[in-house]
N, CA, C and O atoms as a DFTB+ gen file, in Angstrom:
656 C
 N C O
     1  1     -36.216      74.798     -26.771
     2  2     -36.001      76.200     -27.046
     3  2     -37.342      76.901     -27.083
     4  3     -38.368      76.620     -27.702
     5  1     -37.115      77.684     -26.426
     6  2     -38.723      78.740     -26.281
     7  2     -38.822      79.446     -27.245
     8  3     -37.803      79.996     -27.663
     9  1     -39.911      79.624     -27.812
    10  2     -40.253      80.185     -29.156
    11  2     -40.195      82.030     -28.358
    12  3     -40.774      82.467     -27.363
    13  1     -39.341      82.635     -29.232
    14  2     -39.733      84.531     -28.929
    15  2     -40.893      85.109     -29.530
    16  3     -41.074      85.846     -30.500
    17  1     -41.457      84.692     -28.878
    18  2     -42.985      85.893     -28.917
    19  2     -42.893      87.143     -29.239
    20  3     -42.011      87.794     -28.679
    21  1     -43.697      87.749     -30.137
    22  2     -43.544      89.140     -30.473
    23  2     -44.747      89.963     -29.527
    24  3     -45.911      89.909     -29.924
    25  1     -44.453      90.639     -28.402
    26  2     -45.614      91.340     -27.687
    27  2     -45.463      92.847     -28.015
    28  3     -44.422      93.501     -28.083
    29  1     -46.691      93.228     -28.196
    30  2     -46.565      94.296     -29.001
    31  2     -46.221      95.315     -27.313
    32  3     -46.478      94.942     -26.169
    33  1     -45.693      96.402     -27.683
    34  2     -45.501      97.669     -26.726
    35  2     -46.445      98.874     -26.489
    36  3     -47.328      99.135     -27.305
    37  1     -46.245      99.639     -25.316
    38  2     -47.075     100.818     -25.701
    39  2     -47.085     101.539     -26.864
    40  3     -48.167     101.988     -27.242
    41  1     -45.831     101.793     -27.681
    42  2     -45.419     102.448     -28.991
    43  2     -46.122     101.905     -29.785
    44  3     -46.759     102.772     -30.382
    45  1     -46.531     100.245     -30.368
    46  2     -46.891      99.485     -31.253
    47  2     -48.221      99.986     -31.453
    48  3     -48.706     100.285     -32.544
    49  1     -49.155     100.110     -29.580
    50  2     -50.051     100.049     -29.870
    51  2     -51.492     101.259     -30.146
    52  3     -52.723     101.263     -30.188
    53  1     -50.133     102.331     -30.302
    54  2     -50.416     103.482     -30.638
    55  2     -50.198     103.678     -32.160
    56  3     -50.860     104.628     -32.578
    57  1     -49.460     103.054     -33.109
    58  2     -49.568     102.781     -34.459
    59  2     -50.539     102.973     -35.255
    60  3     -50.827     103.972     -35.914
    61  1     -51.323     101.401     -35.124
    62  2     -52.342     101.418     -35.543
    63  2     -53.660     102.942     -35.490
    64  3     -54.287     103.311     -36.484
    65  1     -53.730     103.294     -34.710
    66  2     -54.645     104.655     -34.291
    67  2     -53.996     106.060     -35.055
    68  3     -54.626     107.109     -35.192
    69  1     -52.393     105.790     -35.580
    70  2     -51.928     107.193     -36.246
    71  2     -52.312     106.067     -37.588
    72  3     -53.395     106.247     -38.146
    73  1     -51.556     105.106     -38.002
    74  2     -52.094     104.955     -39.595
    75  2     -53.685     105.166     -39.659
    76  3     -54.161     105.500     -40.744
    77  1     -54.578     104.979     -38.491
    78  2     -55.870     105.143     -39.454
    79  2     -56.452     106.416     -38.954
    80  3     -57.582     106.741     -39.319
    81  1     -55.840     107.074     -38.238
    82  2     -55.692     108.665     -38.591
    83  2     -55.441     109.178     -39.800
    84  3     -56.227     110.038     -40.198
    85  1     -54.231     108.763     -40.726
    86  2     -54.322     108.901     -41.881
    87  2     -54.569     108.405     -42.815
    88  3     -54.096     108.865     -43.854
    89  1     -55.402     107.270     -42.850
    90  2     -56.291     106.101     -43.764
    91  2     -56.814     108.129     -44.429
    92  3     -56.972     109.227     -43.895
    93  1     -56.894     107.482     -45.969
    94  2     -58.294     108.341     -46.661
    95  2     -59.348     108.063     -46.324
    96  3     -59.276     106.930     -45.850
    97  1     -60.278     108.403     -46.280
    98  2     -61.603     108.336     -46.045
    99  2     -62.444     108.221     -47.514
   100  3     -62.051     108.855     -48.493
   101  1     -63.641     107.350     -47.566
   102  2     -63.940     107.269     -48.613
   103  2     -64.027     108.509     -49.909
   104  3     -63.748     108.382     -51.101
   105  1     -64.520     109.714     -49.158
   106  2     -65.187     110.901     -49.761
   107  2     -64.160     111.888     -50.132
   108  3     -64.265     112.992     -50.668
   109  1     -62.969     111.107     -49.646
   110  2     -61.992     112.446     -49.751
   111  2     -61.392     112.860     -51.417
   112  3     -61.133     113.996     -51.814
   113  1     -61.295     111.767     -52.080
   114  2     -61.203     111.148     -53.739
   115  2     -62.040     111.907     -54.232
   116  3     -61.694     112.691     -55.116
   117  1     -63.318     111.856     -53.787
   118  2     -63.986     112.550     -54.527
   119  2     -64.541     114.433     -54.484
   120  3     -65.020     115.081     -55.415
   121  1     -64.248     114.887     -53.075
   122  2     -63.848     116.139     -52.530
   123  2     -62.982     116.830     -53.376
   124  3     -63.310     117.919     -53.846
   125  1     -61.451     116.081     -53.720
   126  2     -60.455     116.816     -54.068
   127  2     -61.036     116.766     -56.020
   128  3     -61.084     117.733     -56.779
   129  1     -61.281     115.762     -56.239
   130  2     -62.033     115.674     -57.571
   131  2     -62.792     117.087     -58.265
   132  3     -62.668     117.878     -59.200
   133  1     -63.650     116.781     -57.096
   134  2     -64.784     118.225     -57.436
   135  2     -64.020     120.025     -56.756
   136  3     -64.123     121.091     -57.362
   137  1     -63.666     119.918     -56.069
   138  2     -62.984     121.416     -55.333
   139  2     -61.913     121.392     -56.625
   140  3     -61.649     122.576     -56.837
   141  1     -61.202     120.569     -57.557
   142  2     -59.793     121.188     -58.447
   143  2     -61.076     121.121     -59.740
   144  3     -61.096     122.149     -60.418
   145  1     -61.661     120.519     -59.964
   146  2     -62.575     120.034     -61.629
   147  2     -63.678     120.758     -61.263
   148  3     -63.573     121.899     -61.714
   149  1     -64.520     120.625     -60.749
   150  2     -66.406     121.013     -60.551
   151  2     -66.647     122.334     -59.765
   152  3     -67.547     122.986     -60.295
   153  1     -66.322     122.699     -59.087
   154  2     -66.277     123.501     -57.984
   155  2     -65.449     125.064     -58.240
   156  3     -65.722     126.224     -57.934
   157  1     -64.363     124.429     -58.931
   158  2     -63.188     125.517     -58.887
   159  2     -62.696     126.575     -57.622
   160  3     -62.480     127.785     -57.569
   161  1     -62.655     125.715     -56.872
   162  2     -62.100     125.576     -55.408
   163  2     -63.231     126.294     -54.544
   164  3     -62.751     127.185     -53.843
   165  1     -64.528     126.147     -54.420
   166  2     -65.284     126.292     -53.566
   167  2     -65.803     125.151     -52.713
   168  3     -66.666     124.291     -52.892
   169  1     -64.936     125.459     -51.676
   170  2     -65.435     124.178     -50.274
   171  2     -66.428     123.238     -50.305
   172  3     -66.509     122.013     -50.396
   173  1     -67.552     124.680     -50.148
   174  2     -68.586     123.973     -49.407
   175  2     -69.699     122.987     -50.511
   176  3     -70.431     122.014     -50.333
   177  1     -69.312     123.924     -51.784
   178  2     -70.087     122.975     -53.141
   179  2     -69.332     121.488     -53.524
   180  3     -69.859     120.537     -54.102
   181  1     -68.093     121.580     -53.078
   182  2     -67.043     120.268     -53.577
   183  2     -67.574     119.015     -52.208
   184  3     -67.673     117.789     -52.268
   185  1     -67.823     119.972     -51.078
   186  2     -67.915     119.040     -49.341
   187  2     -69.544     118.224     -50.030
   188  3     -69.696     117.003     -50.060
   189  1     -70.590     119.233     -50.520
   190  2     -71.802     118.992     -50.870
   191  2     -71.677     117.876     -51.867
   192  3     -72.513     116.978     -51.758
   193  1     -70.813     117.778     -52.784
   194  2     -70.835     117.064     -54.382
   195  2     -70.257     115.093     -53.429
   196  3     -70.584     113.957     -53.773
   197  1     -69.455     115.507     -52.382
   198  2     -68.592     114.419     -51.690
   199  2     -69.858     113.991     -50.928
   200  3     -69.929     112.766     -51.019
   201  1     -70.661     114.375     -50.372
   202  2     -71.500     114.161     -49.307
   203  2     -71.272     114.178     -47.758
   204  3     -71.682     113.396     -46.900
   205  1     -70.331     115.539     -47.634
   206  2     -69.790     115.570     -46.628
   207  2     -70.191     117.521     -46.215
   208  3     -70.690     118.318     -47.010
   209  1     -69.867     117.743     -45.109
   210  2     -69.771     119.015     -44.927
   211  2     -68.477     119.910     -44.956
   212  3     -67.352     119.539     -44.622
   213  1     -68.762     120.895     -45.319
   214  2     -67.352     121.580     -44.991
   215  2     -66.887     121.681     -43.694
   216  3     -65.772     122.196     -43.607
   217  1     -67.497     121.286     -42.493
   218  2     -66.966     121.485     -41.380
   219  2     -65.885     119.783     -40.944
   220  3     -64.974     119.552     -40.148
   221  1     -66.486     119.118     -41.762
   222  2     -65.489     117.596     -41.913
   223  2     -64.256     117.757     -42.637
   224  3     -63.199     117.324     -42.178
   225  1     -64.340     118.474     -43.959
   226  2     -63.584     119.042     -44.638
   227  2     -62.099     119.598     -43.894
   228  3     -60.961     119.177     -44.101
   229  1     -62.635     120.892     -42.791
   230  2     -61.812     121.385     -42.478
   231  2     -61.283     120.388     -41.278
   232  3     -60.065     120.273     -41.140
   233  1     -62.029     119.783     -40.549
   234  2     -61.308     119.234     -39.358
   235  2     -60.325     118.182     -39.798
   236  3     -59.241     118.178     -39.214
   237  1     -60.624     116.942     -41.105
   238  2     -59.938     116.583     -41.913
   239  2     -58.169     117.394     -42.471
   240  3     -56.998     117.047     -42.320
   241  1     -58.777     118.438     -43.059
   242  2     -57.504     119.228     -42.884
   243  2     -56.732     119.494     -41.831
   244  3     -55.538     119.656     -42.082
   245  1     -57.110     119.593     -40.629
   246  2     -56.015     119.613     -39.546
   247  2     -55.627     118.640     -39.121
   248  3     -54.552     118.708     -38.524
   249  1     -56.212     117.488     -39.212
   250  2     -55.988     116.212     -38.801
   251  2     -55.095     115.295     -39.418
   252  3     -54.356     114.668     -38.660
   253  1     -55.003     115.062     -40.803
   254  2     -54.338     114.690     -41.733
   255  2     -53.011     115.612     -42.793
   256  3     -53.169     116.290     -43.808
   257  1     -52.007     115.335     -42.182
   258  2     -50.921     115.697     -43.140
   259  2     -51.061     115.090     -44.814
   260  3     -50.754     115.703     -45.837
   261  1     -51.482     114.048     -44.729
   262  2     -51.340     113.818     -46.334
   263  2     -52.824     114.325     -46.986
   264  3     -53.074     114.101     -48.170
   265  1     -53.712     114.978     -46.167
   266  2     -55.259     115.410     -47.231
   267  2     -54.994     117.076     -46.901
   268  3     -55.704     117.966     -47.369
   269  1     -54.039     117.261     -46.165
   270  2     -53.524     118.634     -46.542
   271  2     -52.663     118.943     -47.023
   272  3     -52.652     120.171     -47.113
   273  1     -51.612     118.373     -47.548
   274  2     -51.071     118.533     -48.662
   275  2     -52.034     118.020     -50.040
   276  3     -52.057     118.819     -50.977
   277  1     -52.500     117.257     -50.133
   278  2     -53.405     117.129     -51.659
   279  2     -53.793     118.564     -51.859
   280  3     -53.493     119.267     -52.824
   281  1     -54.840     119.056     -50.312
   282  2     -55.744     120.526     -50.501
   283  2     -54.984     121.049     -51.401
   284  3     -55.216     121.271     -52.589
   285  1     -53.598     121.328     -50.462
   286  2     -52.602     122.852     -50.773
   287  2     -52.255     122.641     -52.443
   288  3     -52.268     123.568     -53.253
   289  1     -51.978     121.373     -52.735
   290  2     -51.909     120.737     -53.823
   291  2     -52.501     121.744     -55.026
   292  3     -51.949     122.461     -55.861
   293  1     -53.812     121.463     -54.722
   294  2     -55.155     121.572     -55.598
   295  2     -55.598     122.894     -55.343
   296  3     -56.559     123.259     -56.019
   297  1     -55.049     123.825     -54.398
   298  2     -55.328     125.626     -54.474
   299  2     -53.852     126.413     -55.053
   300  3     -53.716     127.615     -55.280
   301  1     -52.913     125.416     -55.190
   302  2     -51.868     125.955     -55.791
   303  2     -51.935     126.090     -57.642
   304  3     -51.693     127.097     -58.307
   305  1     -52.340     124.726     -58.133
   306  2     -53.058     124.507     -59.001
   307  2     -54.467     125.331     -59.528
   308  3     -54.590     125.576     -60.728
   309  1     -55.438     125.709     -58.621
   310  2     -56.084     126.838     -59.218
   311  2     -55.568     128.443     -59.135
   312  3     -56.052     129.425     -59.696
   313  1     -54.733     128.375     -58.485
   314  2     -53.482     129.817     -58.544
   315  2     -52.958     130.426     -59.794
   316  3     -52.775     131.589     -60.152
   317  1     -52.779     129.273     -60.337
   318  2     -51.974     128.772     -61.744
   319  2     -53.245     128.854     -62.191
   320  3     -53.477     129.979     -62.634
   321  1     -54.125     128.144     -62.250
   322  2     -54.951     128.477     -63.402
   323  2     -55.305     129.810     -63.564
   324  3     -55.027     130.309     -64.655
   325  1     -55.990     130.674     -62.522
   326  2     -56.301     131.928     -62.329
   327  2     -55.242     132.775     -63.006
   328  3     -55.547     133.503     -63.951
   329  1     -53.893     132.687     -62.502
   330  2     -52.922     133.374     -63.057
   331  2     -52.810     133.285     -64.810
   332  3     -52.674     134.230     -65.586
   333  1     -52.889     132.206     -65.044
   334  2     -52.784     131.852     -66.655
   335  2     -53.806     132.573     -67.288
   336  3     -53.586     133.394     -68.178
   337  1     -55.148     132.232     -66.767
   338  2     -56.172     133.097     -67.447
   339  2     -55.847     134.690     -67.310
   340  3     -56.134     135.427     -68.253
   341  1     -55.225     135.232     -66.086
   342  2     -55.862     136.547     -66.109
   343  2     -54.718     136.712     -67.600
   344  3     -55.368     137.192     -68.528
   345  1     -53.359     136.455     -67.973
   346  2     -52.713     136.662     -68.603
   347  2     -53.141     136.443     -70.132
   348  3     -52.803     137.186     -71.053
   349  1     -53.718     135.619     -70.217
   350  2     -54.509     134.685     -71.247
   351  2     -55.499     136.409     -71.683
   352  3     -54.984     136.894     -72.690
   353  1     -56.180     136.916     -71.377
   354  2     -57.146     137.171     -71.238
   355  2     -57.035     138.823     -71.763
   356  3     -57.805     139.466     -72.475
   357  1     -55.381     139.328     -70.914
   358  2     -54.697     140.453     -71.507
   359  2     -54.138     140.269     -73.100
   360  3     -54.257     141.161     -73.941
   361  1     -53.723     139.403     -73.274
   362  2     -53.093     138.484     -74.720
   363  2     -53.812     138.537     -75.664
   364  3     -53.429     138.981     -76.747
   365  1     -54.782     138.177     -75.486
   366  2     -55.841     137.289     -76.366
   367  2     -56.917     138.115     -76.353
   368  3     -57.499     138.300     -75.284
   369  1     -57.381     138.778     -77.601
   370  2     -58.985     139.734     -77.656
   371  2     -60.057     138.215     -77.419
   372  3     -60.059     136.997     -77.238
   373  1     -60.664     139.117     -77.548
   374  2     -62.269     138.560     -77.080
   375  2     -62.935     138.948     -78.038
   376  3     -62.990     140.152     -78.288
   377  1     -63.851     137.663     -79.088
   378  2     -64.241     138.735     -80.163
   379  2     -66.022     138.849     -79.960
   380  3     -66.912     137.999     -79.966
   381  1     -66.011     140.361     -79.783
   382  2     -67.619     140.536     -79.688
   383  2     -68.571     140.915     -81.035
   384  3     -68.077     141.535     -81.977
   385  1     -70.018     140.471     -81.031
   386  2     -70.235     140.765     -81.939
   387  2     -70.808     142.430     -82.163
   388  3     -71.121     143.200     -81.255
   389  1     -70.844     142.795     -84.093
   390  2     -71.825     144.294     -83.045
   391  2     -72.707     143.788     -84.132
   392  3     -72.606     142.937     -85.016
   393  1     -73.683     144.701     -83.698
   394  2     -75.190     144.572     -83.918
   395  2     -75.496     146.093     -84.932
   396  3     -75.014     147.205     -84.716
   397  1     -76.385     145.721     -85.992
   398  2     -77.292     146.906     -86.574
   399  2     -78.432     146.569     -86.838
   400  3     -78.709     145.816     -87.772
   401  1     -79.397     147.159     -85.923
   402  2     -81.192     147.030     -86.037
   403  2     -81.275     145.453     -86.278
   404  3     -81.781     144.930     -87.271
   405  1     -80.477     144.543     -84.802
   406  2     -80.617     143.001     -85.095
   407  2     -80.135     142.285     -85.686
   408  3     -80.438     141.097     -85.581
   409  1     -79.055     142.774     -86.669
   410  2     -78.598     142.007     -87.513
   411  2     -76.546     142.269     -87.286
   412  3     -75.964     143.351     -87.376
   413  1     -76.013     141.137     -87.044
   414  2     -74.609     141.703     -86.895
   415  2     -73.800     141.680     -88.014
   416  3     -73.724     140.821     -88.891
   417  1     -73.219     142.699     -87.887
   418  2     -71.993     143.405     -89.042
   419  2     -71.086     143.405     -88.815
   420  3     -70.455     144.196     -89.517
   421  1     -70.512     142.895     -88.118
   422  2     -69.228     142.591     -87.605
   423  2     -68.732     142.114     -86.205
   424  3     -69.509     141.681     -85.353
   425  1     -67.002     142.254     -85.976
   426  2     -67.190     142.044     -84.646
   427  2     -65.915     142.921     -84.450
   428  3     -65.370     143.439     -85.425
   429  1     -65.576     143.037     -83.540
   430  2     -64.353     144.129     -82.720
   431  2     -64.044     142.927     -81.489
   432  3     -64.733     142.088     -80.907
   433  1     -62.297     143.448     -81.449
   434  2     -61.655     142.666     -80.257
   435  2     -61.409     143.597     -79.713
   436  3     -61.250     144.759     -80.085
   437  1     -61.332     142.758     -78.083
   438  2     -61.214     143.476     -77.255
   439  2     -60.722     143.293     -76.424
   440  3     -61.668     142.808     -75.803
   441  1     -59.544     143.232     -75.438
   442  2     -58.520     142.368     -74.362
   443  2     -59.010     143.006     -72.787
   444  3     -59.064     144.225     -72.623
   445  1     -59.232     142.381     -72.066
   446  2     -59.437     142.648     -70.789
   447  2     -58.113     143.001     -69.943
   448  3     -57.724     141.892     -69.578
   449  1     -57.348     143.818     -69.514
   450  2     -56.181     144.060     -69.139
   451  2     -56.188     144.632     -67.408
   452  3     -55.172     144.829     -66.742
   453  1     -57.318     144.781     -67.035
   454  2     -57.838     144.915     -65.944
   455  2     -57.212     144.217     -64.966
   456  3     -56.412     144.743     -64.192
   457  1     -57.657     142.539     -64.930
   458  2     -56.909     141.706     -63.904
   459  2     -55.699     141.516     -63.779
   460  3     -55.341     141.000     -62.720
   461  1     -54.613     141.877     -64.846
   462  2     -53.609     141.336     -65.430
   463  2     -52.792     142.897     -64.460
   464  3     -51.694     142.825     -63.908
   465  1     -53.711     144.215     -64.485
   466  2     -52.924     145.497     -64.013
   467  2     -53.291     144.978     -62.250
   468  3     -52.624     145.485     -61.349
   469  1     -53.762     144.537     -62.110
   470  2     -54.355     144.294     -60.567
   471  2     -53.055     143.274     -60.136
   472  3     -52.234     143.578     -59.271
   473  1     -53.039     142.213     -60.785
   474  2     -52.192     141.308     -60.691
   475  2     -50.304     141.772     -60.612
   476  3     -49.523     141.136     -59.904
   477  1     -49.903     142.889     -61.426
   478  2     -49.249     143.494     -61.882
   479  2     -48.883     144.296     -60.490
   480  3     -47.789     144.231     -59.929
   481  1     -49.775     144.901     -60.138
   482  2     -49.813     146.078     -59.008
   483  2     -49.122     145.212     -57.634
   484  3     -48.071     145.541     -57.084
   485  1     -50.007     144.013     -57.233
   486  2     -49.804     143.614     -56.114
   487  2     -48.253     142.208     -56.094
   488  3     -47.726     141.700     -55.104
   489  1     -47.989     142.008     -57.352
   490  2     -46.492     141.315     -57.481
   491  2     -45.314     142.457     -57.458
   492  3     -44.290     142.194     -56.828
   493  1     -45.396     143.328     -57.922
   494  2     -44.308     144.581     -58.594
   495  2     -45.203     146.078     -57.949
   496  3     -45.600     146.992     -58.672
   497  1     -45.346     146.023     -56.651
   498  2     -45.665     147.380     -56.400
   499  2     -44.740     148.551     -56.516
   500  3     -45.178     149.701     -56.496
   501  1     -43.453     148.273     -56.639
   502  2     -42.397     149.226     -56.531
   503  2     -42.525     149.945     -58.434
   504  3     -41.960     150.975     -58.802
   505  1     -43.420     149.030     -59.344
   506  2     -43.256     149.769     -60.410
   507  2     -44.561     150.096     -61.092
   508  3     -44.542     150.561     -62.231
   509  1     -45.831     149.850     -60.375
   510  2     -47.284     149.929     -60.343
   511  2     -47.678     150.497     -59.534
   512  3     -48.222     149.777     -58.697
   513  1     -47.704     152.078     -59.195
   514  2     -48.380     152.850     -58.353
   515  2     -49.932     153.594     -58.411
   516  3     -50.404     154.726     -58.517
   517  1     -50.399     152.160     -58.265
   518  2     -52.116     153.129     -58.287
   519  2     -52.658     153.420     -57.057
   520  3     -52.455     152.865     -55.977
   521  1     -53.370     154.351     -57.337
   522  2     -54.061     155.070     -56.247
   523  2     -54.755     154.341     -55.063
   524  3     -55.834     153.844     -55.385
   525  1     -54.483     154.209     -54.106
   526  2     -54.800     153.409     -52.805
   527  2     -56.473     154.376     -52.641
   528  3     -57.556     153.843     -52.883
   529  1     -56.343     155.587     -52.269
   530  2     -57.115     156.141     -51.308
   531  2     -57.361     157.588     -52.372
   532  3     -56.437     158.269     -52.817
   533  1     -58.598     157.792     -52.587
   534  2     -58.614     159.548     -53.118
   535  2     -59.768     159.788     -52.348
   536  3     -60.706     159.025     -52.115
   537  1     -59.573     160.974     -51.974
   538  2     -60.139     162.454     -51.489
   539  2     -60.788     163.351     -52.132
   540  3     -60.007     164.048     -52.779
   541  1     -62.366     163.796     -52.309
   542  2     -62.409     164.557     -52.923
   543  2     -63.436     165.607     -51.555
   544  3     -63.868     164.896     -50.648
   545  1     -63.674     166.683     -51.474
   546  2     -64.034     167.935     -50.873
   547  2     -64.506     169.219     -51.627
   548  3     -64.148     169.394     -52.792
   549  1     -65.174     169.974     -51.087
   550  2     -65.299     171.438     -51.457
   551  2     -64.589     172.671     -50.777
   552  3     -64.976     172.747     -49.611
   553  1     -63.948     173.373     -51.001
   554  2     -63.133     174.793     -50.695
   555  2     -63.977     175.575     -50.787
   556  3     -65.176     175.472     -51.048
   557  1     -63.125     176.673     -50.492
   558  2     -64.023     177.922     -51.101
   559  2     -64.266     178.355     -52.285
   560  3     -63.376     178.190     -53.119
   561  1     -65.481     179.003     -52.684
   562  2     -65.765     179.758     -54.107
   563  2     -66.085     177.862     -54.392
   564  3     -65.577     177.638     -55.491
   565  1     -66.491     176.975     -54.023
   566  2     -67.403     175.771     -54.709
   567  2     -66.028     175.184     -55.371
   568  3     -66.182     174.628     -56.459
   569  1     -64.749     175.240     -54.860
   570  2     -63.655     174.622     -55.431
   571  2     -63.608     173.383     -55.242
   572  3     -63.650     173.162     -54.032
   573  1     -63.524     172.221     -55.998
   574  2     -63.407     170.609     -55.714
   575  2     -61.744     170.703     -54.962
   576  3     -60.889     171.339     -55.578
   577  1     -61.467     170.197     -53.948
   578  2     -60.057     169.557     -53.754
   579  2     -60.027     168.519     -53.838
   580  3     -61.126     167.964     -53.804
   581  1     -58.624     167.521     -54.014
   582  2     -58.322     166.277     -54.379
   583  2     -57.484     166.012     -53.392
   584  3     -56.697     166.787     -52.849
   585  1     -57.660     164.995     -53.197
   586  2     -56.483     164.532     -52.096
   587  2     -55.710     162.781     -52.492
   588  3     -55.967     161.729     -51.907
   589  1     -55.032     162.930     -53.308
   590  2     -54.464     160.853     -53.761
   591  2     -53.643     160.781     -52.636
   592  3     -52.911     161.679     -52.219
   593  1     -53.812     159.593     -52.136
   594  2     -52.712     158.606     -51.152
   595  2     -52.223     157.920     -52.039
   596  3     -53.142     157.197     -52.424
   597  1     -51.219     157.673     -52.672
   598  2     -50.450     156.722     -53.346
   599  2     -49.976     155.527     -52.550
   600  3     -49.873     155.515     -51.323
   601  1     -49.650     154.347     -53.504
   602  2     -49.133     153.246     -52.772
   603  2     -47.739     153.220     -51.753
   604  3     -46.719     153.726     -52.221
   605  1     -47.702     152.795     -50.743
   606  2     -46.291     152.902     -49.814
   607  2     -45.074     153.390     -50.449
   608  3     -45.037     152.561     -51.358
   609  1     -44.179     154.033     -50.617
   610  2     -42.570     154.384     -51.255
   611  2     -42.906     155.135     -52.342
   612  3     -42.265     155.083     -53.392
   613  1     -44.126     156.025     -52.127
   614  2     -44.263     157.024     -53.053
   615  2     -45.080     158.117     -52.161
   616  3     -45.861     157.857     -51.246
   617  1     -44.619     159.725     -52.775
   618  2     -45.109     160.746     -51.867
   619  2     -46.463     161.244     -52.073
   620  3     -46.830     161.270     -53.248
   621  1     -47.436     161.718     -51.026
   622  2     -48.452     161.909     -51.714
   623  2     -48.897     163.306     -52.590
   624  3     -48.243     164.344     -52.494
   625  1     -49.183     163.276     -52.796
   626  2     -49.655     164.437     -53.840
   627  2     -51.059     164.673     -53.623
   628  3     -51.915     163.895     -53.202
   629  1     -51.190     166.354     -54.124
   630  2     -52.261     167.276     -53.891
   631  2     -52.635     168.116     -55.111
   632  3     -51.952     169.032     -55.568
   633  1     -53.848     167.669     -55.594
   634  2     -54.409     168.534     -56.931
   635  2     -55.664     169.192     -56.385
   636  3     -56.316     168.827     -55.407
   637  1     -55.944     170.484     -57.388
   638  2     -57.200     171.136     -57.040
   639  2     -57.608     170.988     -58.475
   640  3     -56.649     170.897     -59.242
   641  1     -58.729     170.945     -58.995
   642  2     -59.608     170.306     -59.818
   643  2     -61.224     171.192     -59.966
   644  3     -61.314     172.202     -59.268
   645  1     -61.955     170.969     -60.491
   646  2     -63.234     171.679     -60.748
   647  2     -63.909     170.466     -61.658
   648  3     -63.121     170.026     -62.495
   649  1     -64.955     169.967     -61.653
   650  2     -65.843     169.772     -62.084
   651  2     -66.564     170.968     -63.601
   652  3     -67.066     172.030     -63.235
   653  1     -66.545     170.765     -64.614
   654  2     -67.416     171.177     -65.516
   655  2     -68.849     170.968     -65.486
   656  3     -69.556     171.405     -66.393
């Protein structure tokens, strides 16, 4: 009885070349390490910390389905963080100190609500209408005109104004 030989095929021997297409690469462990922890998602300082470039980085990313999903992973994750803080940040005063001739007397809170209205504006524009675009000009008799563009699904409006 003849022993059945296993001969590999054209299919087989194209295998090997996609798994180590997606083999990790040593640096990549430590890339995603530093871009989510050290970096806080800046490329080219996380590519630098790996010993790699960002231009490996990115070709890596097109090349590999599983080190682009980690990426997307790890910018979804600083999304969330960003988001938490800006909210964090509206919530929560900030306590500063104040000062008299060097010496502090107290402190005052104070909430940053800034990012949180920015954030606000561009999720829920239909109920956050700030000013896209203003206009300002001179008329006659040294009159200031105003001109606001409001955000899309709102009309614009026209004020005349003066300077004191």
């Amino acid at each position: 009885m003849a022993s059945m030989a296993w001969r590999p095929t054209a299919t087989d021997m194209s295998t090997p070349a996609k798994i180590q297409e997606d083999q990790e690469e040593p640096w990549e462990r430590l890339f995603l390490k530093a871009f989510l922890t050290e970096t806080y998602g800046t490329v080219s300082r996380a590519a630098e910390r790996a010993g790699v470039s960002p231009a490996d980085v990115r070709r890596r990313e097109k090349e590999s389905p599983r080190f682009r999903s980690h990426l997307a992973t790890c910018r979804e994750v600083l999304r969330d963080t960003v988001r938490y803080e800006i909210l964090r940040r509206a919530l929560e005063p900030t306590e500063k100190p104040v000062f008299h001739r060097g010496t502090i007397i107290g402190v005052i809170q104070e909430w940053d609500t800034k990012h949180l209205e920015w954030t606000a504006e561009r999720l829920m524009p239909e109920e956050f209408h700030l000013p896209t675009r203003l206009e300002a000009g001179l008329g006659k008799d040294d009159e200031v005109n105003f001109r606001l563009e409001l955000n899309p699904g709102t009309k614009e409006e026209e004020s005349e104004d003066e300077f004191g």
